[in-house]
N, C-alpha and C positions, 0 to 999 in steps of 0.2 A: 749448544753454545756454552763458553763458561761464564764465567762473574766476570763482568767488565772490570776495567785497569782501573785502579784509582793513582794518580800519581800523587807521591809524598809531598812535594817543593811546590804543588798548584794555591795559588792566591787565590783570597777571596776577593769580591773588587768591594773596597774600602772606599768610602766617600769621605771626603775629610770632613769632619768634627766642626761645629759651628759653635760657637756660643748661645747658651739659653737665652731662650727672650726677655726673661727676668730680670738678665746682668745688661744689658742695653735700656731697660727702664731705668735701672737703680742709676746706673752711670750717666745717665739725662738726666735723671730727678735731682740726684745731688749733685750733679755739675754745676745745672741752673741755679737752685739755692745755692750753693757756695759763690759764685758770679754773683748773684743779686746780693750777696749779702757784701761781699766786697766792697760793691756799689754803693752801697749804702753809707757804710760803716767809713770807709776813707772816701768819701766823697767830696770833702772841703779841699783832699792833699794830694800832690802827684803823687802818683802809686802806678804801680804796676799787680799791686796786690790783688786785683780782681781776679785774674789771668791767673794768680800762681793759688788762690782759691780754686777758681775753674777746676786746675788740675786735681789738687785736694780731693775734689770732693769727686771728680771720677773717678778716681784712685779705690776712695772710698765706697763709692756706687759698686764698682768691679768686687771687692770684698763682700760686701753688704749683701751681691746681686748672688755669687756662688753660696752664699752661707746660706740664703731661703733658697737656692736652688738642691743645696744639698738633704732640708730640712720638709722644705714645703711642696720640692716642684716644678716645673714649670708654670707657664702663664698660658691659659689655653685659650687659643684661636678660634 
């Protein structure tokens, strides 16, 4: 017998890519702080400023979560 065929164009099977567990903390962690502090901070005045905090600070979490993830890790289970 000879060498089996390799084909060139064969995939490998690919699972798509998740996000680290680390960036779903940071973006909870400072979600919540940013909301609670909204809360706090305009809480005499109409605001929608909690909400537009909220997002802030997920924003910030998602940055925050790749930077220790690139640095520190993941988060082990």
């Amino acid at each position: 017998m000879g060498k089996p065929i390799i084909k060139a164009n064969r995939q490998k099977s690919q699972k798509p890519k998740e996000w680290p567990v680390v960036v779903y903390v940071w973006m909870i962690g400072l979600g919540f702080a940013g909301y609670l502090t909204g809360e706090f901070v305009f809480a005499a005045k109409p605001h929608p400023y909690h909400w537009l905090l909220l997002v802030i600070g997920i924003l910030f979490g998602i940055l925050i979560g790749w930077l220790w993830y690139r640095w520190r890790g993941d988060i082990k289970i």
